[in-house]
PDB file with SEQRES, HELIX, SHEET and CRYST1 records, atoms N, CA, C and O in Angstrom:
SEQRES   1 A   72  UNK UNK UNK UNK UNK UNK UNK UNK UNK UNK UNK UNK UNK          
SEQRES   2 A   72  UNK UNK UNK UNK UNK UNK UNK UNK UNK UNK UNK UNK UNK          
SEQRES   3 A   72  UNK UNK UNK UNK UNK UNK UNK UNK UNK UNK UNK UNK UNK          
SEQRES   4 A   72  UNK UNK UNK UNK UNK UNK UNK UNK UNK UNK UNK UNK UNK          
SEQRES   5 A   72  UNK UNK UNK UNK UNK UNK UNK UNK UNK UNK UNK UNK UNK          
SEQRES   6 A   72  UNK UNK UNK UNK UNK UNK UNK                                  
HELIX    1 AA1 UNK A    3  UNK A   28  1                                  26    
HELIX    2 AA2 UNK A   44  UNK A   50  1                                   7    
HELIX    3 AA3 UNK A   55  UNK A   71  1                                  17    
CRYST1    1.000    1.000    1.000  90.00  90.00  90.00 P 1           1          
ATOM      1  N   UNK A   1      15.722 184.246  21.940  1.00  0.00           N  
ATOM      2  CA  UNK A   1      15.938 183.745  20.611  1.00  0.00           C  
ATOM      3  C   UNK A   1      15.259 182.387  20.479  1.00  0.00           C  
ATOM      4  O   UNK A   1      15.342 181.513  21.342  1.00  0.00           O  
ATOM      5  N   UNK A   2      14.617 182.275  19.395  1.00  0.00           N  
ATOM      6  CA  UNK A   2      13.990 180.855  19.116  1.00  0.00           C  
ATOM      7  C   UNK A   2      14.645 179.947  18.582  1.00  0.00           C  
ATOM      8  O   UNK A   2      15.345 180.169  17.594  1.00  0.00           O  
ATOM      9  N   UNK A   3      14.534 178.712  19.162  1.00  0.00           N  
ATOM     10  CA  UNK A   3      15.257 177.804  18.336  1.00  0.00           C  
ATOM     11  C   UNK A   3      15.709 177.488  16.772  1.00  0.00           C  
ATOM     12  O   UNK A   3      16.624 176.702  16.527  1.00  0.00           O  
ATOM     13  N   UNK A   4      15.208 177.958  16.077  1.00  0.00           N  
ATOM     14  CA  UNK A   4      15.510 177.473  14.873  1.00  0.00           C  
ATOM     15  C   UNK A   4      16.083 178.678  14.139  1.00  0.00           C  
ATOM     16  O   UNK A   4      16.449 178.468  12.983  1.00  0.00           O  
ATOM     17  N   UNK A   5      16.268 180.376  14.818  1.00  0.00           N  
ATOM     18  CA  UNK A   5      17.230 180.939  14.621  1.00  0.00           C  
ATOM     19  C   UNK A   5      18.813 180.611  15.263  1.00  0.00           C  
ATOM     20  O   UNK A   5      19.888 180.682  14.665  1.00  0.00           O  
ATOM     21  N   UNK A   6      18.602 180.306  16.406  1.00  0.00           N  
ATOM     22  CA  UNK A   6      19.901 179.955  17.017  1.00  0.00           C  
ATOM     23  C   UNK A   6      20.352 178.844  16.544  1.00  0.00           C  
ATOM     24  O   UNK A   6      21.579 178.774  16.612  1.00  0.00           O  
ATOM     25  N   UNK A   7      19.585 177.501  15.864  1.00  0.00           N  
ATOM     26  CA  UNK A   7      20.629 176.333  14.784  1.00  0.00           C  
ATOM     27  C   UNK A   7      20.586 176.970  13.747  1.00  0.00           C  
ATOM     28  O   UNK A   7      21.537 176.670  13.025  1.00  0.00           O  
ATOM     29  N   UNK A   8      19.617 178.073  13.112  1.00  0.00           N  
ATOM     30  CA  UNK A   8      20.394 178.521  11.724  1.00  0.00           C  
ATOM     31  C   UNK A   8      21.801 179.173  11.775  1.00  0.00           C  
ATOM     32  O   UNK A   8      22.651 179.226  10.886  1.00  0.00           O  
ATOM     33  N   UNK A   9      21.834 179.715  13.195  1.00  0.00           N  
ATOM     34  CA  UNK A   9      23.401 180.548  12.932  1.00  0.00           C  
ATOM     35  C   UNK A   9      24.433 179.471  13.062  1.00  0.00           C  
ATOM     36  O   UNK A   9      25.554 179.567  12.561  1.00  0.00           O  
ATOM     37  N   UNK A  10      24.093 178.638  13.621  1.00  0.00           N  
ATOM     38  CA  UNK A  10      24.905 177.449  14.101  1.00  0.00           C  
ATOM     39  C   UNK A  10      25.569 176.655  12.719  1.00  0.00           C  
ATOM     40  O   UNK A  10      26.697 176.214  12.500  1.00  0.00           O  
ATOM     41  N   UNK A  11      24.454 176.689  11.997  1.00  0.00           N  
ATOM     42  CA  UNK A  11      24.933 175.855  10.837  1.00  0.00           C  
ATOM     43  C   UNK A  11      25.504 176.584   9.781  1.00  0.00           C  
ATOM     44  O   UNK A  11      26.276 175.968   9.046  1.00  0.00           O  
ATOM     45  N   UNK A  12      25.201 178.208   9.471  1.00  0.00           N  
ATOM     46  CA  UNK A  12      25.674 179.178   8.645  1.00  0.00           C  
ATOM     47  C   UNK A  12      27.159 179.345   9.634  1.00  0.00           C  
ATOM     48  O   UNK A  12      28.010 179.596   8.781  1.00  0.00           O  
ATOM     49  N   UNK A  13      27.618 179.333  10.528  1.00  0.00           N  
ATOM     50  CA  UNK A  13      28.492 179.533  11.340  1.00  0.00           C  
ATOM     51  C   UNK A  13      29.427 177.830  10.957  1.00  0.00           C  
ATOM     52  O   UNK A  13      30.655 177.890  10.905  1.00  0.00           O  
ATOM     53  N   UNK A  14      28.983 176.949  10.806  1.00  0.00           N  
ATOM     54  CA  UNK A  14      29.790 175.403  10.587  1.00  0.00           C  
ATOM     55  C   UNK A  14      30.429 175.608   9.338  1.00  0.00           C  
ATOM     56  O   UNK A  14      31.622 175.600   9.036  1.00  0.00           O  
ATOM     57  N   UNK A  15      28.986 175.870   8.401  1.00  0.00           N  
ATOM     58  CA  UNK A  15      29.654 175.804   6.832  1.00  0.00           C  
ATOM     59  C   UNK A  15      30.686 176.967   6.452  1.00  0.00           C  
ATOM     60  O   UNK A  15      31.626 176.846   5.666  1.00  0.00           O  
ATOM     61  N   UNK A  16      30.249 178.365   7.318  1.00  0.00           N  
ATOM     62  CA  UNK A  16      31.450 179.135   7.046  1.00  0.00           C  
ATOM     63  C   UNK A  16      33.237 178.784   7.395  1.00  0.00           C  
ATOM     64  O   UNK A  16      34.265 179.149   6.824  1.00  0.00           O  
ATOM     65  N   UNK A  17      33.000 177.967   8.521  1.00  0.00           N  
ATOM     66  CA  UNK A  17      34.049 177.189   9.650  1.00  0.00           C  
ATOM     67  C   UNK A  17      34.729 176.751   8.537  1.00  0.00           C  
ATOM     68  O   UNK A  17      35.842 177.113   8.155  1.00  0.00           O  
ATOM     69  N   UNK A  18      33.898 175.857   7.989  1.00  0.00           N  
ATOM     70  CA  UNK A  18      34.896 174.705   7.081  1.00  0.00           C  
ATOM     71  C   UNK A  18      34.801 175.041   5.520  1.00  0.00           C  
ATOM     72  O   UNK A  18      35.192 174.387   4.554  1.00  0.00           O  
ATOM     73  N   UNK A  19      34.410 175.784   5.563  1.00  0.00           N  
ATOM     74  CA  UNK A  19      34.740 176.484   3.944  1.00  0.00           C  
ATOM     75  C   UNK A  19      36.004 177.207   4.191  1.00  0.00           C  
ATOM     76  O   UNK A  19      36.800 177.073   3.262  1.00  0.00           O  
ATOM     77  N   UNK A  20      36.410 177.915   5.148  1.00  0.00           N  
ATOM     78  CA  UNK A  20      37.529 178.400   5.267  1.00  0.00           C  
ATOM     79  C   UNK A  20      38.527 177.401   6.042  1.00  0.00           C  
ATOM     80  O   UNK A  20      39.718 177.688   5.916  1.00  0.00           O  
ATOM     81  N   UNK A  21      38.251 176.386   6.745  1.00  0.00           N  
ATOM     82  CA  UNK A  21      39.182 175.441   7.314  1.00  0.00           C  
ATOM     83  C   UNK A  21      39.893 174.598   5.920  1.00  0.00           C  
ATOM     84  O   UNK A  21      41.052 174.192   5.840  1.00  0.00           O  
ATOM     85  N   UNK A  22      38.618 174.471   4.710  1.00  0.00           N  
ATOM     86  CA  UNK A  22      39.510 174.024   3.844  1.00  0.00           C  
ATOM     87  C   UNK A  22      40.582 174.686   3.196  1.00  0.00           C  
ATOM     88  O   UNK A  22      41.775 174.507   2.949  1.00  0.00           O  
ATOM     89  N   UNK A  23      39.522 175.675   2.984  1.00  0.00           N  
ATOM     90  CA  UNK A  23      40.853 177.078   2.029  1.00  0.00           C  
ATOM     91  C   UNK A  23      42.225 176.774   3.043  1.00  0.00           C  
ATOM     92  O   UNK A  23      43.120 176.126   2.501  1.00  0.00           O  
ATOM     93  N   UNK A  24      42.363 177.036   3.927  1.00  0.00           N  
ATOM     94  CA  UNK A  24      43.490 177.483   4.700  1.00  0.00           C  
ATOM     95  C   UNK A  24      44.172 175.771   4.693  1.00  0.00           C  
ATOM     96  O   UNK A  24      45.351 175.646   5.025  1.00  0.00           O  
ATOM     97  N   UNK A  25      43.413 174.602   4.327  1.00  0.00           N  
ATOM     98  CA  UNK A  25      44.310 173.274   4.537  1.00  0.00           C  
ATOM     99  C   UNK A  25      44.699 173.296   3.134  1.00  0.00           C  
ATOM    100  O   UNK A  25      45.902 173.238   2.879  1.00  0.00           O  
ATOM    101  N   UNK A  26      43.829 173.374   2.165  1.00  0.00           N  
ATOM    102  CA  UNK A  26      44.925 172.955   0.810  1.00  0.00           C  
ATOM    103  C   UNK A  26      46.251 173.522   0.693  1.00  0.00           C  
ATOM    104  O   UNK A  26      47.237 172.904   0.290  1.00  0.00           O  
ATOM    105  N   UNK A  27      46.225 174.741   1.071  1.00  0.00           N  
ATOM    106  CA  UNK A  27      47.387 176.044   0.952  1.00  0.00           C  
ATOM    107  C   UNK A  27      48.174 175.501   1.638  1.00  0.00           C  
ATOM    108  O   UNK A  27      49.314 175.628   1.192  1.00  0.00           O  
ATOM    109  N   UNK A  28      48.088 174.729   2.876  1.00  0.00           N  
ATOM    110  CA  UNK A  28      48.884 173.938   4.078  1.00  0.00           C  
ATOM    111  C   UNK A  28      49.738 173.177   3.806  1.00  0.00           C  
ATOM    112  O   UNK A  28      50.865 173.089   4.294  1.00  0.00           O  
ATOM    113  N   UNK A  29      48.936 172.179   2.479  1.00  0.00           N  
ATOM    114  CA  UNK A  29      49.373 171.116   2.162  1.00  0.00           C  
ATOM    115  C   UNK A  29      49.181 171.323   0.887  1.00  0.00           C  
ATOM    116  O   UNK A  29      48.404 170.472   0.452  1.00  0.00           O  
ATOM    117  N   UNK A  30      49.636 172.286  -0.164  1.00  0.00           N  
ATOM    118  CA  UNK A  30      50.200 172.835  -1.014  1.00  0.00           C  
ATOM    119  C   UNK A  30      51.531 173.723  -0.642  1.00  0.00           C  
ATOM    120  O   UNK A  30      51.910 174.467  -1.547  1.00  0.00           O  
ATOM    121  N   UNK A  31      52.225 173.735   0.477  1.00  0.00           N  
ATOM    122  CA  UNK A  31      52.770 174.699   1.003  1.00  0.00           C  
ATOM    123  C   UNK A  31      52.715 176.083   0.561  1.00  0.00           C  
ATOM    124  O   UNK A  31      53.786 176.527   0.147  1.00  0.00           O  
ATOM    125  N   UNK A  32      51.646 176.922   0.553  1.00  0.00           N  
ATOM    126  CA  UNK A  32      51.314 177.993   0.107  1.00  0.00           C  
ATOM    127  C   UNK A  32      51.403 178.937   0.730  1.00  0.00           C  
ATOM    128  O   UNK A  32      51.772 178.499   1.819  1.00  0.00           O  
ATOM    129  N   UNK A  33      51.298 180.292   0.841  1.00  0.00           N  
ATOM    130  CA  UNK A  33      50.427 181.160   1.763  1.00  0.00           C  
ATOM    131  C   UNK A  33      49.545 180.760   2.268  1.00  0.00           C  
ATOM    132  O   UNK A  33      48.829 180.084   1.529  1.00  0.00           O  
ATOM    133  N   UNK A  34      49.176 180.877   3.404  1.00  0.00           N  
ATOM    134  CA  UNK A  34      47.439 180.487   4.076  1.00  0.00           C  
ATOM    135  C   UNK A  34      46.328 181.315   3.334  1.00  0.00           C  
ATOM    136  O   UNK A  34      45.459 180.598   2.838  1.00  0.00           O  
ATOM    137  N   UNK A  35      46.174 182.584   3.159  1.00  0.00           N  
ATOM    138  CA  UNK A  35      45.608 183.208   2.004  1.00  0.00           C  
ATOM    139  C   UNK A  35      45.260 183.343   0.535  1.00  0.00           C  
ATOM    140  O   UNK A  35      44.577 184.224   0.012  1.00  0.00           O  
ATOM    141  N   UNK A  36      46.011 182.040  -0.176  1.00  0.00           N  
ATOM    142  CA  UNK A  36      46.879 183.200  -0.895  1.00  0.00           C  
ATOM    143  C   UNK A  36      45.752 181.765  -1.822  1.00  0.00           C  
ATOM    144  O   UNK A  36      45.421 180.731  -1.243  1.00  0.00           O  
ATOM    145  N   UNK A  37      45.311 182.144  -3.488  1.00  0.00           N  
ATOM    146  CA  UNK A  37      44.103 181.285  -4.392  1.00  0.00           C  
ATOM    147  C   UNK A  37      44.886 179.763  -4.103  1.00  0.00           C  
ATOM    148  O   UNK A  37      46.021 179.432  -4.445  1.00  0.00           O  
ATOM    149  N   UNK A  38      44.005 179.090  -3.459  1.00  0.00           N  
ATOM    150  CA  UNK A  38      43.991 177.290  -3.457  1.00  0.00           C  
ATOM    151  C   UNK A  38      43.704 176.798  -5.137  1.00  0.00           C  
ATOM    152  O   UNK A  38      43.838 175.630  -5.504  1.00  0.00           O  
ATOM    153  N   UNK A  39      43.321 177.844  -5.979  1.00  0.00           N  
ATOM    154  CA  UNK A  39      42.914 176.840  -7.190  1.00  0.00           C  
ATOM    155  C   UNK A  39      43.638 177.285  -8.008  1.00  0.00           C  
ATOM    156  O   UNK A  39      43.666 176.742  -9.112  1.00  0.00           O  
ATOM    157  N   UNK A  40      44.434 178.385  -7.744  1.00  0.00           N  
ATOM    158  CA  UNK A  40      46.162 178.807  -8.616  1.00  0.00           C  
ATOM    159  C   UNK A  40      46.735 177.096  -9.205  1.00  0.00           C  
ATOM    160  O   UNK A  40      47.060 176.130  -8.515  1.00  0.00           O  
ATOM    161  N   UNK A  41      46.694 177.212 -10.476  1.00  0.00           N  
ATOM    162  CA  UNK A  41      47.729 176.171 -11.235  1.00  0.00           C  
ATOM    163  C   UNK A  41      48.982 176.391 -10.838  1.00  0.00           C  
ATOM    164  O   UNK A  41      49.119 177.603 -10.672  1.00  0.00           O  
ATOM    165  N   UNK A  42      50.373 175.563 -10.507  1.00  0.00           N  
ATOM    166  CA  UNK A  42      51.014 175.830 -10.265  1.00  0.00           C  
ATOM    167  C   UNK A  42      52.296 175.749 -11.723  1.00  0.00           C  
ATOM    168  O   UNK A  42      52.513 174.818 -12.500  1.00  0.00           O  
ATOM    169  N   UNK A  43      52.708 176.629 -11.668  1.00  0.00           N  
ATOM    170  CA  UNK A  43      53.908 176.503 -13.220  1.00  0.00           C  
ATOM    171  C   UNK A  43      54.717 175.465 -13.094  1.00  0.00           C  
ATOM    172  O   UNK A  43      54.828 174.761 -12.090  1.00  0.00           O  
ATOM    173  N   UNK A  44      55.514 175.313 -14.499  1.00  0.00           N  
ATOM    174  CA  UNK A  44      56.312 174.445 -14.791  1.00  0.00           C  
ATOM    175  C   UNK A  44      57.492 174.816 -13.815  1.00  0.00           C  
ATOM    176  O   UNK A  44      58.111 173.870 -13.328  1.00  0.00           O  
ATOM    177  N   UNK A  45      57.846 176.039 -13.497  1.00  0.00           N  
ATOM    178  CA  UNK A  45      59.214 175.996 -13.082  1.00  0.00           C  
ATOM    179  C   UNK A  45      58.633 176.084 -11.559  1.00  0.00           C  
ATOM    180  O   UNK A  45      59.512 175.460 -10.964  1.00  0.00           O  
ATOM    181  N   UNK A  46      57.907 176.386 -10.798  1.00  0.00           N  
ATOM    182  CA  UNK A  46      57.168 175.566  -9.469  1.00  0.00           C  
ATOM    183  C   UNK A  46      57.569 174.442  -9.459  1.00  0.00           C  
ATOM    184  O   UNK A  46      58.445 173.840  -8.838  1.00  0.00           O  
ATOM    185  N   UNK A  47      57.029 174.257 -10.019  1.00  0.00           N  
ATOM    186  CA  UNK A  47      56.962 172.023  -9.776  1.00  0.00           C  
ATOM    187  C   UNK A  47      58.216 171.544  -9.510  1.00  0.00           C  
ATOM    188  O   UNK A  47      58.575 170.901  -8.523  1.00  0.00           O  
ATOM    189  N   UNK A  48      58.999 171.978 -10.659  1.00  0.00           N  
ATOM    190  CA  UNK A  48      60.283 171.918 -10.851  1.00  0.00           C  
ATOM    191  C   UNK A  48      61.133 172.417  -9.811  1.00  0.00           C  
ATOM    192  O   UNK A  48      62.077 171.662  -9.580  1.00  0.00           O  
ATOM    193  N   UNK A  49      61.092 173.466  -9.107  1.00  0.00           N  
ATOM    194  CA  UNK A  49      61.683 174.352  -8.293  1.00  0.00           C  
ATOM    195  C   UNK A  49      61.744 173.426  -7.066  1.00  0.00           C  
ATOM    196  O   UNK A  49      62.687 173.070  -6.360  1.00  0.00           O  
ATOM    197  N   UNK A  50      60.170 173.098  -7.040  1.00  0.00           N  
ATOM    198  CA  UNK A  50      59.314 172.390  -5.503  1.00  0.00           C  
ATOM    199  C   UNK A  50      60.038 170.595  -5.270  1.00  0.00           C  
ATOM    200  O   UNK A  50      60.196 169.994  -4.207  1.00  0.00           O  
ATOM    201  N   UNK A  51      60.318 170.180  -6.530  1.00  0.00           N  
ATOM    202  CA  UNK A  51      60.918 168.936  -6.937  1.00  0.00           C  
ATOM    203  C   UNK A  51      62.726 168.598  -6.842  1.00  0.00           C  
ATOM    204  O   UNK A  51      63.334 167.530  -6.773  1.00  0.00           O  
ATOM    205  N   UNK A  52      63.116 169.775  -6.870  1.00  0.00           N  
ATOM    206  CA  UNK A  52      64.437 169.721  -7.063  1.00  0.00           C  
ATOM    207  C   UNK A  52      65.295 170.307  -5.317  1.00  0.00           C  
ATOM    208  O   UNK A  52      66.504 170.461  -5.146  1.00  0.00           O  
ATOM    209  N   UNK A  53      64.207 170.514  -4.297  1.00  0.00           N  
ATOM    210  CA  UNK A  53      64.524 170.753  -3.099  1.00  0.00           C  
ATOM    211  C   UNK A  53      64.972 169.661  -2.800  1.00  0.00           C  
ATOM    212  O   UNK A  53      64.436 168.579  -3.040  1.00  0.00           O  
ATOM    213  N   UNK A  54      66.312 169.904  -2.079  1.00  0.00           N  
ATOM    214  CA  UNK A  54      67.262 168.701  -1.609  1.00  0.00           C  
ATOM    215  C   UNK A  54      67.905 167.944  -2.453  1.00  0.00           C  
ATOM    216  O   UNK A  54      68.778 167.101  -2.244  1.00  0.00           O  
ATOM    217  N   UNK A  55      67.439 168.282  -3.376  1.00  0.00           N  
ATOM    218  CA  UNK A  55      68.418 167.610  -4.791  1.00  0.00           C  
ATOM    219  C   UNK A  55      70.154 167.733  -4.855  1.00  0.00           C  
ATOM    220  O   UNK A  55      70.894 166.817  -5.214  1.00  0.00           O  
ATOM    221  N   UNK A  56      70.523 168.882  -4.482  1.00  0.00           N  
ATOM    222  CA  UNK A  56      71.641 169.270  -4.325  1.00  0.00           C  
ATOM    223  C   UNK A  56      73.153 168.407  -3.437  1.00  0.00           C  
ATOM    224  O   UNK A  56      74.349 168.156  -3.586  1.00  0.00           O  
ATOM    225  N   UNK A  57      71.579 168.178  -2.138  1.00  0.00           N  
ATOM    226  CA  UNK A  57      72.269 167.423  -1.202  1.00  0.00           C  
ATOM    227  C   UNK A  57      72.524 165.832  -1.561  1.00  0.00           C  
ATOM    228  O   UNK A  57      73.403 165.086  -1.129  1.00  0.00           O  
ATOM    229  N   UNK A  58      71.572 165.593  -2.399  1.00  0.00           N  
ATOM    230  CA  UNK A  58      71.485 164.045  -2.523  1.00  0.00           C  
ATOM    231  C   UNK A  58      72.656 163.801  -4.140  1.00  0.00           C  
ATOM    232  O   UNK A  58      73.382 162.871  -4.492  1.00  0.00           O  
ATOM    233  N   UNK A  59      72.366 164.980  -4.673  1.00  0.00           N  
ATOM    234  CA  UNK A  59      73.832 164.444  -5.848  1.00  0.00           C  
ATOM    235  C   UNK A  59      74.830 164.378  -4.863  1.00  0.00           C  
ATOM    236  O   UNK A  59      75.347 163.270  -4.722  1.00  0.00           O  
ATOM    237  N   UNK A  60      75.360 165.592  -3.913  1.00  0.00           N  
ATOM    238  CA  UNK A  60      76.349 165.323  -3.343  1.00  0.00           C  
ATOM    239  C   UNK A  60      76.978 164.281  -2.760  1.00  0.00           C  
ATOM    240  O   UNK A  60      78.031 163.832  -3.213  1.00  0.00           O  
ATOM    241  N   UNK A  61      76.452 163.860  -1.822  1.00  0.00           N  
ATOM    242  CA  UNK A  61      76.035 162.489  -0.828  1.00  0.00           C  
ATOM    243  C   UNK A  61      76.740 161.492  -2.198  1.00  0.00           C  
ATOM    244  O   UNK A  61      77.930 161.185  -2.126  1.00  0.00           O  
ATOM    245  N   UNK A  62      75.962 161.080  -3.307  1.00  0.00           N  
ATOM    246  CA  UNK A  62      76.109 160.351  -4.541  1.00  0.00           C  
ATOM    247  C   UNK A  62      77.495 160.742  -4.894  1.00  0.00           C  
ATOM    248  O   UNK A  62      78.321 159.829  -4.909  1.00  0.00           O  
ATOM    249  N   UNK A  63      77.860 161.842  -5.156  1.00  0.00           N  
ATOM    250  CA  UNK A  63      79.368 161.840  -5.785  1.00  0.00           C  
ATOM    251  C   UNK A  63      80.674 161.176  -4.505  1.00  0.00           C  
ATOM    252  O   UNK A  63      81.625 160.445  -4.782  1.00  0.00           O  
ATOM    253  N   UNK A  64      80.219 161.846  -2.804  1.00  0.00           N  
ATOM    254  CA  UNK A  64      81.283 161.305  -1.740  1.00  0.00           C  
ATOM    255  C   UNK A  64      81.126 160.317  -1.887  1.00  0.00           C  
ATOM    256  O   UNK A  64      82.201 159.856  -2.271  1.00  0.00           O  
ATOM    257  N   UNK A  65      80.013 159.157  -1.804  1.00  0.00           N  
ATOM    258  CA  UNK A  65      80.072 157.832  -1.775  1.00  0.00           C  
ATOM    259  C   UNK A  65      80.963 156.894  -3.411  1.00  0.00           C  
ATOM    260  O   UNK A  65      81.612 155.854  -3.524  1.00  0.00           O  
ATOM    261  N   UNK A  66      80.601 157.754  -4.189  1.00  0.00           N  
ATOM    262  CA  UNK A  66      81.345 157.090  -5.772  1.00  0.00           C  
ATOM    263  C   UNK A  66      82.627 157.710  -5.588  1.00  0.00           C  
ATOM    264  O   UNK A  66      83.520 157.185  -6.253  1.00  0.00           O  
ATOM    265  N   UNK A  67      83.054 158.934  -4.682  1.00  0.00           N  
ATOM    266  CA  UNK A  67      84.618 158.768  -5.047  1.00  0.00           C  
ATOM    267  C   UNK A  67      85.047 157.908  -3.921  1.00  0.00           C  
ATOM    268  O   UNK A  67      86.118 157.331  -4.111  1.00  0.00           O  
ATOM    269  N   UNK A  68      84.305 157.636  -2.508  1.00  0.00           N  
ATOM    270  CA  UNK A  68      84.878 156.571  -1.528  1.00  0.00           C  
ATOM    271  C   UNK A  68      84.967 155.040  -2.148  1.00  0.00           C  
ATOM    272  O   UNK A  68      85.952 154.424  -1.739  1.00  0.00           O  
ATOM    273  N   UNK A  69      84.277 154.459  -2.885  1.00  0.00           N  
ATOM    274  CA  UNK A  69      83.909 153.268  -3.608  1.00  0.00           C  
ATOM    275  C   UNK A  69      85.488 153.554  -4.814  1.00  0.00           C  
ATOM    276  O   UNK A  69      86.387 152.748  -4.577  1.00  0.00           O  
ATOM    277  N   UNK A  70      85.726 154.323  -5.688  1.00  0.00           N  
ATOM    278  CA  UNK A  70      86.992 154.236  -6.114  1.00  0.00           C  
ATOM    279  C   UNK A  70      88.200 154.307  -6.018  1.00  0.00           C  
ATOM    280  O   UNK A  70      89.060 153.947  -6.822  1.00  0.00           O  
ATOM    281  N   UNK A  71      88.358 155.072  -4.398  1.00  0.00           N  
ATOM    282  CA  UNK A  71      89.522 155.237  -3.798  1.00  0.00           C  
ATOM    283  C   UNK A  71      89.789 153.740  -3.436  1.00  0.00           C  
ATOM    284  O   UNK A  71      90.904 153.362  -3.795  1.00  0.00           O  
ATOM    285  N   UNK A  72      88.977 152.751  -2.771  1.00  0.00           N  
ATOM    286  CA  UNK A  72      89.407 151.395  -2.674  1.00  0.00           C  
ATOM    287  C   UNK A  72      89.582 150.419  -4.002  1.00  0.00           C  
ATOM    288  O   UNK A  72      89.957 149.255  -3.868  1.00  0.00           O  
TER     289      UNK A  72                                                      
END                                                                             
């Protein structure tokens, strides 16, 4: 094989690398599917859904501490 076939695969082989290393990081850090469209808009009730994780725990937490603060 001649050189300048073996860096063409090299470099068609990089850009394929990281065309898909990105796909698979946005989704990562979109918490997505690894597959699944990176340029999907995400809905109102997403956001919302994605926003309100742990919410539950932290009103709670908020109400034990405001009824400990009035019991004294």
């Amino acid at each position: 094989m001649s050189a300048v076939k073996c860096t063409s695969k090299l470099i068609i082989g990089l850009l394929i690398g990281a065309m898909l290393g990105l796909w698979i990081g946005v989704n990562i850090g979109r918490e997505r599917p690894l597959f699944s469209n990176p340029f999907r808009k995400e809905s109102v009730y997403e956001k919302f859904r994605k926003a309100g994780r742990g919410l539950g725990d932290a009103i709670k937490e908020s109400a034990d501490e405001l009824h400990d603060k009035l019991k004294e």
